[in-house]
RODO-2510 file (C-alpha; in nm, 4 decimals, decimal comma):
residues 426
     n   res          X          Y          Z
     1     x     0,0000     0,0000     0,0000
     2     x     0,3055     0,2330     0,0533
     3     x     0,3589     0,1912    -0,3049
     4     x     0,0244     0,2569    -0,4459
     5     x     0,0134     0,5749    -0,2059
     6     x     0,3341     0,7081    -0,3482
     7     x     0,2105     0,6841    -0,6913
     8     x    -0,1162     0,8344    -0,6206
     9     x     0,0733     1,0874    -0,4361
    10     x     0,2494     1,2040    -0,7063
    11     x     0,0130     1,1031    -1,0143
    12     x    -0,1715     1,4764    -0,9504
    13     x    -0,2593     1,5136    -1,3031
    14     x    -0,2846     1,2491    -1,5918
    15     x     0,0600     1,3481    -1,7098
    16     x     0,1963     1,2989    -1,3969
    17     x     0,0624     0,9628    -1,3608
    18     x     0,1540     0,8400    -1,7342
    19     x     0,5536     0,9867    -1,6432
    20     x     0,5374     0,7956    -1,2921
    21     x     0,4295     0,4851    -1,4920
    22     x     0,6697     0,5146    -1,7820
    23     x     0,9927     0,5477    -1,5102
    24     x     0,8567     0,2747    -1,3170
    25     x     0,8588     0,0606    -1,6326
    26     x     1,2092     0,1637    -1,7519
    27     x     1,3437     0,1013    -1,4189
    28     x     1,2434    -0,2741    -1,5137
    29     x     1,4453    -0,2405    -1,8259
    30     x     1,1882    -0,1778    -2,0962
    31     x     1,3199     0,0164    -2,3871
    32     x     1,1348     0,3082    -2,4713
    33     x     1,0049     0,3301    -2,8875
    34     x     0,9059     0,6447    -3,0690
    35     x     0,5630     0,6320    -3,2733
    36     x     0,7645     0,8477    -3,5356
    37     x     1,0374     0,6465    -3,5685
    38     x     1,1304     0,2911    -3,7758
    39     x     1,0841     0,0100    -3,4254
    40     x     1,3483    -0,2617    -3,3934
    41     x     1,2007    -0,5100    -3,1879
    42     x     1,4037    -0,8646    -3,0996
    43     x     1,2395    -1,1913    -2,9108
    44     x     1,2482    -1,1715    -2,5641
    45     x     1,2546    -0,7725    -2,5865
    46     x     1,0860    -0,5370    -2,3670
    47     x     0,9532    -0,2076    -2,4772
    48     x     0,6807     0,0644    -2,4708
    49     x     0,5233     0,3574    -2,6422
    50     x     0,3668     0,6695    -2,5021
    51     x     0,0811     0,9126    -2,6771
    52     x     0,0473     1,2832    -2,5786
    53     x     0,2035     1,2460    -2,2051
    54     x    -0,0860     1,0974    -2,1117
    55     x    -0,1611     0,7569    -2,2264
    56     x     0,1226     0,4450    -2,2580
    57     x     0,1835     0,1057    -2,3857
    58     x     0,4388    -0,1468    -2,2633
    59     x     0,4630    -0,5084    -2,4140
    60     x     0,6904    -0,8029    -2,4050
    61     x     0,8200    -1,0057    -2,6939
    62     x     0,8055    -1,4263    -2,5928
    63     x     1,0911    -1,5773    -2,7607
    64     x     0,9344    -1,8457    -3,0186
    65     x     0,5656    -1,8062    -3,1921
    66     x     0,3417    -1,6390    -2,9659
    67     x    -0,0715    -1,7248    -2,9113
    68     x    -0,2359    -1,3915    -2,9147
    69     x    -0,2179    -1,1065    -2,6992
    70     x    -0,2836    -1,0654    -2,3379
    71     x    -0,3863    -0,7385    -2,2432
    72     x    -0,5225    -0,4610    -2,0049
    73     x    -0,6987    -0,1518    -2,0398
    74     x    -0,7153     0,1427    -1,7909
    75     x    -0,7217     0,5200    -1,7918
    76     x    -0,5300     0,7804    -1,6224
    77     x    -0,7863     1,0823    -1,6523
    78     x    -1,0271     1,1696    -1,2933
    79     x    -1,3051     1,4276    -1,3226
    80     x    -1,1775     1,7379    -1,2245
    81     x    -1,1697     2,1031    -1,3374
    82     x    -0,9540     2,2418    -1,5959
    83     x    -0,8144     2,5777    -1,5961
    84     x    -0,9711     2,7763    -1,9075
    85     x    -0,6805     3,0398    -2,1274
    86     x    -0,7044     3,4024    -2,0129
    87     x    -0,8453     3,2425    -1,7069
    88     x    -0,7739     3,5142    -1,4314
    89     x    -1,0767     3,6404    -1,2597
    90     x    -0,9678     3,9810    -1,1159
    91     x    -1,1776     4,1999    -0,8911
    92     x    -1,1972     4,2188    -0,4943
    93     x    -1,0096     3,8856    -0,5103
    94     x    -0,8205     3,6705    -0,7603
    95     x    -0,9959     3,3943    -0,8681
    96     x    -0,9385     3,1404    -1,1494
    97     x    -1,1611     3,0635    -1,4367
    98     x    -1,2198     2,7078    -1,4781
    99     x    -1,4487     2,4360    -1,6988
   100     x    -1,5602     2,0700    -1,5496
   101     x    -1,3891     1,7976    -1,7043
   102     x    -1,5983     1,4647    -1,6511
   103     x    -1,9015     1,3788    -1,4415
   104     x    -1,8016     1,4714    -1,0487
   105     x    -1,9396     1,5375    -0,7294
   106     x    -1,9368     1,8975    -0,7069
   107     x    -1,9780     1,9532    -0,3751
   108     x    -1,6749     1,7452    -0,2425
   109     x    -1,4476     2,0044    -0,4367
   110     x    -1,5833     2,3141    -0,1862
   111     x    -1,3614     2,3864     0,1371
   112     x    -1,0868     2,1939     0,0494
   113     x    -0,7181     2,3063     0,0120
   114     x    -0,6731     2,2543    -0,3923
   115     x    -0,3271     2,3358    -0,6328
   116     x    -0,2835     2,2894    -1,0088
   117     x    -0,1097     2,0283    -1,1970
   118     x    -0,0246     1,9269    -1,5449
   119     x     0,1705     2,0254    -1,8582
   120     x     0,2796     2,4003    -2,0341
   121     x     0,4246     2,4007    -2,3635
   122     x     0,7324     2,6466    -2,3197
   123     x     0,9096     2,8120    -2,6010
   124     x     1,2794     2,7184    -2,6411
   125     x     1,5558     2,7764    -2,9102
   126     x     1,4733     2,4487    -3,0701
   127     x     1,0900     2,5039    -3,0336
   128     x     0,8413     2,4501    -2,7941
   129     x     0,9205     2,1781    -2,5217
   130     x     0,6232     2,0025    -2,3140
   131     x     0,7223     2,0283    -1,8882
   132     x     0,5197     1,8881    -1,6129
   133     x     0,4385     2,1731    -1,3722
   134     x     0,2493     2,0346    -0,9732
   135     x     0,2700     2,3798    -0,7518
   136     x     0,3283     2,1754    -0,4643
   137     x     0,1701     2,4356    -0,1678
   138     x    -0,2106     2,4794    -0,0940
   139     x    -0,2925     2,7463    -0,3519
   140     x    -0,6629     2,7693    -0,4089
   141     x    -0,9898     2,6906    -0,2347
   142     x    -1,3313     2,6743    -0,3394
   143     x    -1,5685     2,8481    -0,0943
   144     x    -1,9124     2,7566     0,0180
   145     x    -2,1590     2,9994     0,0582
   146     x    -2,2621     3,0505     0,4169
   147     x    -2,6069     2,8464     0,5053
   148     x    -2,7475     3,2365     0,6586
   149     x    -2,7688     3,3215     0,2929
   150     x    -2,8471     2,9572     0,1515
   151     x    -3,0940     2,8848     0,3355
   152     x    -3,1567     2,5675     0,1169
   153     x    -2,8288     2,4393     0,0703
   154     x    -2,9168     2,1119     0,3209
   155     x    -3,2588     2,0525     0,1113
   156     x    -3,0595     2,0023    -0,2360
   157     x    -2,8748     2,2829    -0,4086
   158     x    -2,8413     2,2938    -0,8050
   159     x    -2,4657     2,3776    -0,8646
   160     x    -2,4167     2,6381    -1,1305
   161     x    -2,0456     2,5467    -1,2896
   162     x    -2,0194     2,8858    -1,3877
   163     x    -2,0695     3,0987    -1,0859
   164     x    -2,0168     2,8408    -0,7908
   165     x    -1,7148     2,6413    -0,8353
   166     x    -1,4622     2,9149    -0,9170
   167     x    -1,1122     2,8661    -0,6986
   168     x    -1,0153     3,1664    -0,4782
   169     x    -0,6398     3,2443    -0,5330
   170     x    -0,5918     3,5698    -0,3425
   171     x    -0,6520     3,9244    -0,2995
   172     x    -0,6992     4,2065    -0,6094
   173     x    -0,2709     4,1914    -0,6891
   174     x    -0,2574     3,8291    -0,6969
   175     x    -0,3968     3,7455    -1,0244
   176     x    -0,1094     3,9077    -1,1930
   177     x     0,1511     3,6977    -1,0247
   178     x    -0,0057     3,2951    -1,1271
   179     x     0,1822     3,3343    -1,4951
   180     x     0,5355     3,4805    -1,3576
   181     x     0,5139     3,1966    -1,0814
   182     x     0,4293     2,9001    -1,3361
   183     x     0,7056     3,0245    -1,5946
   184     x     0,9493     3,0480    -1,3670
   185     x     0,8940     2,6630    -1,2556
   186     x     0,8881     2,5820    -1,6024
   187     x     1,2274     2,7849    -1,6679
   188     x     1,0577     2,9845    -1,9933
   189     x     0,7756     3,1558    -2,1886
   190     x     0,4637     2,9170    -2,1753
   191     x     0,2630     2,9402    -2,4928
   192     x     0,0616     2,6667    -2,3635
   193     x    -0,0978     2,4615    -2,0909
   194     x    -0,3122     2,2060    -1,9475
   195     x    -0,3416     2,2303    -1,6158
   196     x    -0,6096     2,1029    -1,3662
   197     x    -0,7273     2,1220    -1,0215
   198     x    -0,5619     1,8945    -0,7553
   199     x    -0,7077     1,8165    -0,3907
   200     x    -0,4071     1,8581    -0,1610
   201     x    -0,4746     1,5741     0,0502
   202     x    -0,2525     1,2810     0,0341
   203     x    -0,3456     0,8855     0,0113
   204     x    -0,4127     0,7663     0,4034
   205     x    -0,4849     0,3997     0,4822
   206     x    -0,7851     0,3946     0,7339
   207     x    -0,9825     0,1765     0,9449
   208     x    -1,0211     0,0172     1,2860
   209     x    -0,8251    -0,2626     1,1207
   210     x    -0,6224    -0,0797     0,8195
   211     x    -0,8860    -0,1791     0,5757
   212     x    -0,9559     0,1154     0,3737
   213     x    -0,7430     0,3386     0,1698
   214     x    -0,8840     0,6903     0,0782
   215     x    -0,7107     0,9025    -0,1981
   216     x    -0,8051     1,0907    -0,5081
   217     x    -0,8179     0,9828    -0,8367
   218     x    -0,8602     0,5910    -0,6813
   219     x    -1,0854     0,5586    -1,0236
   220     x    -0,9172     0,4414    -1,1864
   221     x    -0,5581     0,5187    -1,1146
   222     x    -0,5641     0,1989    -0,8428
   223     x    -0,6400     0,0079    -1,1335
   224     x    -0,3698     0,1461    -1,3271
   225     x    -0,1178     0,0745    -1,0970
   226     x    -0,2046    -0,2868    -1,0078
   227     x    -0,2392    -0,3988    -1,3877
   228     x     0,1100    -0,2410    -1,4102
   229     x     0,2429    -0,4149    -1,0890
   230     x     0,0610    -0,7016    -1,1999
   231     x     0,2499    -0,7318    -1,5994
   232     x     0,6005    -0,6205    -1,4220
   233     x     0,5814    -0,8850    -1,1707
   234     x     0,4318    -1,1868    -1,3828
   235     x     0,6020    -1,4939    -1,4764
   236     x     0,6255    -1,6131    -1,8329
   237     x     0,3954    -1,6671    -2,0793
   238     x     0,3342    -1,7952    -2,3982
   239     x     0,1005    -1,4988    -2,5321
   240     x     0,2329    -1,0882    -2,5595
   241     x     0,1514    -0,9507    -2,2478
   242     x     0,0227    -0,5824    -2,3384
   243     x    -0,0622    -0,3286    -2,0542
   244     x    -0,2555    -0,0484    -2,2116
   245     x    -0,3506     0,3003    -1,9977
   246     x    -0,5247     0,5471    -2,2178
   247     x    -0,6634     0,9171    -2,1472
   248     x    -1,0028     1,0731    -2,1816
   249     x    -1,2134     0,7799    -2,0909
   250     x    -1,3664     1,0629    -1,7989
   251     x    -1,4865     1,2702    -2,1605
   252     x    -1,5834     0,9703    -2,3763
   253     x    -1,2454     0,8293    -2,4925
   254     x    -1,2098     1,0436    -2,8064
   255     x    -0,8996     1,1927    -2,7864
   256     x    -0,6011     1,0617    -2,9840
   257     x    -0,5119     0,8679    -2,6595
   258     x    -0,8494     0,7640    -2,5952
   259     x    -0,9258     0,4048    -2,6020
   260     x    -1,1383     0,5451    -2,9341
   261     x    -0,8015     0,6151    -3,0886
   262     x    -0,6036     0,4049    -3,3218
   263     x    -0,3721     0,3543    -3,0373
   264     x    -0,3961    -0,0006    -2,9729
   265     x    -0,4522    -0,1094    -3,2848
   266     x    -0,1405     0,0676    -3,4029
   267     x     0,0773    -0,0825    -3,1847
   268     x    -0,0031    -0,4418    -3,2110
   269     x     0,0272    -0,3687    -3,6185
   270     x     0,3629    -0,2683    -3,5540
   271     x     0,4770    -0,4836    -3,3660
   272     x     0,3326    -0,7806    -3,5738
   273     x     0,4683    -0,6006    -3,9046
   274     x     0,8112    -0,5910    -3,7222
   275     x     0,8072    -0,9705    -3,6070
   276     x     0,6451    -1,1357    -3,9135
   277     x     0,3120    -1,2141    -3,6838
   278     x    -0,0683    -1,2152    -3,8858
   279     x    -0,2056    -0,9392    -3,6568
   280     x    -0,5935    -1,1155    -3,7777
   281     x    -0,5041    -1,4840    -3,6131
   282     x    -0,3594    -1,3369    -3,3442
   283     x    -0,6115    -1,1354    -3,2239
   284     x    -0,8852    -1,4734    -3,2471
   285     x    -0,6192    -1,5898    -2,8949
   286     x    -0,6498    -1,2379    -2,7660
   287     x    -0,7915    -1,1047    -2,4567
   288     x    -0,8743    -0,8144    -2,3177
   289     x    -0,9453    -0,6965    -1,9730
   290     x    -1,0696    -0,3856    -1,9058
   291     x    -1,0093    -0,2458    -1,5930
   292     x    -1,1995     0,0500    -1,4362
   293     x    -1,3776     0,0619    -1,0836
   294     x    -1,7098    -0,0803    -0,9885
   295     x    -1,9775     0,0647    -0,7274
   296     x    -1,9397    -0,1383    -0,3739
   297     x    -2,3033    -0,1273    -0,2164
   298     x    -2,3509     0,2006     0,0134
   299     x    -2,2992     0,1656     0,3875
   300     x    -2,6282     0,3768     0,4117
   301     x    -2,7780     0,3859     0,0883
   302     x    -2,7625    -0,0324     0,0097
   303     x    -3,0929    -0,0055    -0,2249
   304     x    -2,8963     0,1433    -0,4733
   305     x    -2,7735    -0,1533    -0,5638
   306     x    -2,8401    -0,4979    -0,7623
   307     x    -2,9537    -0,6857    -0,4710
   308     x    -2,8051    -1,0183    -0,5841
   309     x    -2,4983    -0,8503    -0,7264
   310     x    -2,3722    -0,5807    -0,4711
   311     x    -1,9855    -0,6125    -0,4088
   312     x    -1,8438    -0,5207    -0,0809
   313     x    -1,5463    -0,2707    -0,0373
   314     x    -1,2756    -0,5732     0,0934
   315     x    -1,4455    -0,8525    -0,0849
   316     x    -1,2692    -0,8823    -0,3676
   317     x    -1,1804    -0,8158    -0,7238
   318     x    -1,5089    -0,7476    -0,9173
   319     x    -1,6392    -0,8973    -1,2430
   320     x    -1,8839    -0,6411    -1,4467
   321     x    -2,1847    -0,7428    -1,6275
   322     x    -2,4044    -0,5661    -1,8649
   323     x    -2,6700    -0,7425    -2,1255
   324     x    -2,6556    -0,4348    -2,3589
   325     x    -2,2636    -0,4812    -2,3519
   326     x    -2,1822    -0,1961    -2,2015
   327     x    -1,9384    -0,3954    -1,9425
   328     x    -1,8090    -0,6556    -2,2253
   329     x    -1,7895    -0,9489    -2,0097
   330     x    -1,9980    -1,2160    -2,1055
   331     x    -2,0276    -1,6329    -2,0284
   332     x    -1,7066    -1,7120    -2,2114
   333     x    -1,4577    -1,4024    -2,0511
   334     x    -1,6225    -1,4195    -1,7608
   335     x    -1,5618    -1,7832    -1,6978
   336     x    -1,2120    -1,7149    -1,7898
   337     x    -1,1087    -1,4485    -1,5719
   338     x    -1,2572    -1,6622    -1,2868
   339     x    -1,0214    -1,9776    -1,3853
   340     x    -0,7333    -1,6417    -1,3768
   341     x    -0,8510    -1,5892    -0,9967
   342     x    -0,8930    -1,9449    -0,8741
   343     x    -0,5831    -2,0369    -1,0290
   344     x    -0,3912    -1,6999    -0,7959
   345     x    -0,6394    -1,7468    -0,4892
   346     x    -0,7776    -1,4183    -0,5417
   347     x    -1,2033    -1,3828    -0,4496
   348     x    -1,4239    -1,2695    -0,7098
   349     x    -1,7515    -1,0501    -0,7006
   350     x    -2,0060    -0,9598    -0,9631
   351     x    -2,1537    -0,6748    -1,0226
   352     x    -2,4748    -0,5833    -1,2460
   353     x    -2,6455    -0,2660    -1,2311
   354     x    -2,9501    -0,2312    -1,0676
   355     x    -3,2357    -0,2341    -1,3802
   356     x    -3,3540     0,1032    -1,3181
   357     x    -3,0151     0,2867    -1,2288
   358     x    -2,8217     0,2555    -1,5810
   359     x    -2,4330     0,2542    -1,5590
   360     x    -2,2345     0,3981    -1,8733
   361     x    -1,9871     0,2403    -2,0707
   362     x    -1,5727     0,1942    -2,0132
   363     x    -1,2499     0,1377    -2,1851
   364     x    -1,3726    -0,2508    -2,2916
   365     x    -1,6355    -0,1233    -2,4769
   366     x    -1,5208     0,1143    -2,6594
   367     x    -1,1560    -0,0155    -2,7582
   368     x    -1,3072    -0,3392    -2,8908
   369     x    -1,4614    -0,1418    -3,2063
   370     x    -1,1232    -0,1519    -3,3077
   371     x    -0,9416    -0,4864    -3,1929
   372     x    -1,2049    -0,7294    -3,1719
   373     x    -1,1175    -0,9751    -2,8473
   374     x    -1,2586    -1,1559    -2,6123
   375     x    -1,2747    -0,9013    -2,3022
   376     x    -1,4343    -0,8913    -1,8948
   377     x    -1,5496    -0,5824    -1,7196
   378     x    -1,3293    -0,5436    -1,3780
   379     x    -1,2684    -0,3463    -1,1025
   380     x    -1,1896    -0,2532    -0,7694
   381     x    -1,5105    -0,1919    -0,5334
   382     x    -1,4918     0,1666    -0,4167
   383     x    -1,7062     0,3903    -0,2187
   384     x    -1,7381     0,7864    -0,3733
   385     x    -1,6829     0,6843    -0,7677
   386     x    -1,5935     1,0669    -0,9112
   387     x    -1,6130     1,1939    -0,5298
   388     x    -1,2930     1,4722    -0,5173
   389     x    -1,1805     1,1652    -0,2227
   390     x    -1,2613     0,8366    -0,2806
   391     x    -1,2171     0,5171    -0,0756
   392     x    -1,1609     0,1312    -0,1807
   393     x    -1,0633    -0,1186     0,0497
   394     x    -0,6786    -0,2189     0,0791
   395     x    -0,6999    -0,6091     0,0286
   396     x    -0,8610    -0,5856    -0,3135
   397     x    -0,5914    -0,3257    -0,4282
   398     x    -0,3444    -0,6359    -0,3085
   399     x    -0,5895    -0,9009    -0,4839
   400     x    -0,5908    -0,7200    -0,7937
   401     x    -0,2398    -0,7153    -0,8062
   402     x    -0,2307    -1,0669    -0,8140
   403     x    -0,4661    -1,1483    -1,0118
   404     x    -0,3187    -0,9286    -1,2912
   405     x     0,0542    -1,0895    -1,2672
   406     x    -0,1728    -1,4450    -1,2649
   407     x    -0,3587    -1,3273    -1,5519
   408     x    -0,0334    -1,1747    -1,7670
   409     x     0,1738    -1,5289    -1,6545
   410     x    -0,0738    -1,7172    -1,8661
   411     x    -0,0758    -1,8826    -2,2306
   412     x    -0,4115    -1,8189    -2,4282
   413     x    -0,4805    -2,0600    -2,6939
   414     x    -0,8936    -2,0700    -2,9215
   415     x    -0,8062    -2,4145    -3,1192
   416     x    -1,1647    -2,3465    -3,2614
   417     x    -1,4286    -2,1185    -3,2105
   418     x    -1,6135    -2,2201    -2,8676
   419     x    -1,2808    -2,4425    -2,7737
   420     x    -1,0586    -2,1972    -2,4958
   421     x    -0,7505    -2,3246    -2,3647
   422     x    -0,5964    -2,1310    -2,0801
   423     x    -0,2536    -2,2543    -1,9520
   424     x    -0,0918    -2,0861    -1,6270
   425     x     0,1963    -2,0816    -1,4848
   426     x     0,1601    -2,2861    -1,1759
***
């Protein structure tokens, strides 16, 4: 847990979480490859890609003819707010101008210490240079308006994104010093940025017994982190493992690292064109799992949930079902990803739904438009999905992590359509 709290720590943007991932995997010797440049891949190489500063792809090459690809999806985006150009607010105080970005909980944002994070594009002799920027000090708070002149803020209160949630900064002078303070961090003239808000609290483990852990951005960075811990700590296996964590899924996956992008499907063309590999019969072993949080059933609001269905936070790793396919697991990936957690003692939970509360769709769904796999819904159970501070329970962050490095340590093979064979390492 002291690992997954340093990353979260740290990962205070999407940027920030896709350049803690990328060192972690060259640390493990992975060679890094350039989407612009000719890729020299060898068997029993390690390597990965990266899109925008915000979205990354490692792999490994199995020495000999490989089944199909093993892979993961996750996302390093969190709703948040973004900080809008010419986005000083000046008048009795300093306030920033800002724009939602995803679906969350406004009023877990108010009365909270808050800073910015994320990238600036800075002009240098050889042309503009992308830098990470995290003012590290409590900068900005949102204020709530006092209950003597809200009189109805306890009976439900409409929050207007345009008037309410705007970040105090300081008095009247400090609006002209944000721009001199970021350039000088970023050591030159920024001609661009994207920069979001930030809650400054840090990741705590909780509980009468340790159980919980509590942290921002826990969907679906915690699931980020244990697919990663989970492909660098696997044994081998006769497929490609392929750990995949894309951007924008909060927004509807468009971007160019969304899992709507080309992305994927780029990078297993590659690397089939540069190993000889038919990407097609390859892809008929493949799996896919997707890997984005689930709803635990509320301590005091359980009728919210399916009421044969409703995962606990602590109860383990949980399997996502959706008739309409909006979760893609179905009989075949579903019994398949169980056989992953027998076989690595990890418990599994389901989750549906309940009929009349629809759930939207995640990275599964929409990546399989353009590499067609087999593919299961999972997650960790969490408490406050898209709250500014949410909480999942500490023994199914461990249980994921184990089930991943079970799941990326096994051989895929589909002899015939309806025929799975799933081989792992003991």
């Amino acid at each position: 847990m002291e690992k997954l709290c340093r990353f979260l720590d740290y990962a205070h943007s999407t940027y920030h979480a896709i350049d803690y991932l990328k060192k972690t995997i060259q640390n493990e010797g992975y060679t890094q490859l350039s989407e612009g440049k000719k890729w020299e891949i060898l068997p029993g190489g390690k390597y990965f890609v990266t899109r925008g500063g915000s979205a990354i792809m490692a792999f490994r090459v199995p020495v000999g003819e490989p089944g199909g690809f093993l892979m993961s999806a996750s996302h390093s985006d969190r709703p948040t707010f973004k900080w809008k150009e010419n986005g000083i607010l000046d008048g009795k105080y300093s306030r920033l101008s800002v724009e939602r970005y995803g679906g969350m909980l406004i009023s877990t944002w108010l009365d909270r210490p808050l800073s910015l994070a994320g990238r600036v594009l800075v002009e240098t002799e050889n042309g503009i240079e992308t830098r990470l920027i995290d003012i590290d000090r409590d900068l900005l708070l949102i204020p709530n308006v006092a209950i003597h002149m809200n009189r109805s803020a306890n009976e439900g209160y409409k929050w207007n994104p345009a008037t309410d949630v705007l970040p105090l900064m300081g008095g009247k002078e400090a609006g002209a010093k944000l721009l001199p303070l970021l350039e000088e961090m970023a050591g030159g003239k920024i001609l661009g940025h994207d920069l979001f808000l930030y809650v400054r609290e840090n990741a705590k483990v909780w509980g009468l017994d340790n159980e919980y852990i509590s942290a921002q951005a826990i969907d679906d960075l915690a699931c980020a982190w244990g697919c990663a811990e989970g492909f660098l700590t696997a044994g081998e296996s006769g497929s490609v493992p392929v750990l995949c964590v894309f951007d924008s899924e909060e927004v509807g996956s468009g971007s160019v690292q969304g899992a709507a992008s080309d992305f994927l499907e780029a990078t297993l063309s590659r690397l089939c064109g540069a190993m000889g590999w038919d990407l097609k019969a390859m892809l008929s072993s493949s799996f896919m799992v997707s890997a984005d949080n689930g709803h635990a059933v509320h301590p005091n609001h359980p009728e919210f949930a399916d009421p044969q269905n409703a995962p606990v936070v602590g109860g383990g790793v949980v399997l996502k079902f959706n008739a309409a396919q909006r979760y893609t697991t179905d009989g075949v990936s579903g019994a398949l990803f169980k056989k992953v957690c027998k076989n690595a003692d990890v418990p599994v939970q389901t989750y549906y739904n309940r009929a009349d509360l629809p759930g939207g769709s995640t990275l599964g769904y929409i990546s399989l438009a353009h590499v067609s796999v087999l593919s299961a819904d999972i997650g960790l159970p969490q408490l406050a999905m898209h709250s500014a501070y949410e909480t999942a329970g500490v023994e199914d962050a461990k249980n994921l992590v184990k089930a991943m490095a079970a799941y990326y340590g096994s051989t895929l093979s589909v002899p015939e359509d309806g025929n799975y064979q799933l081989k792992m390492e003991s």
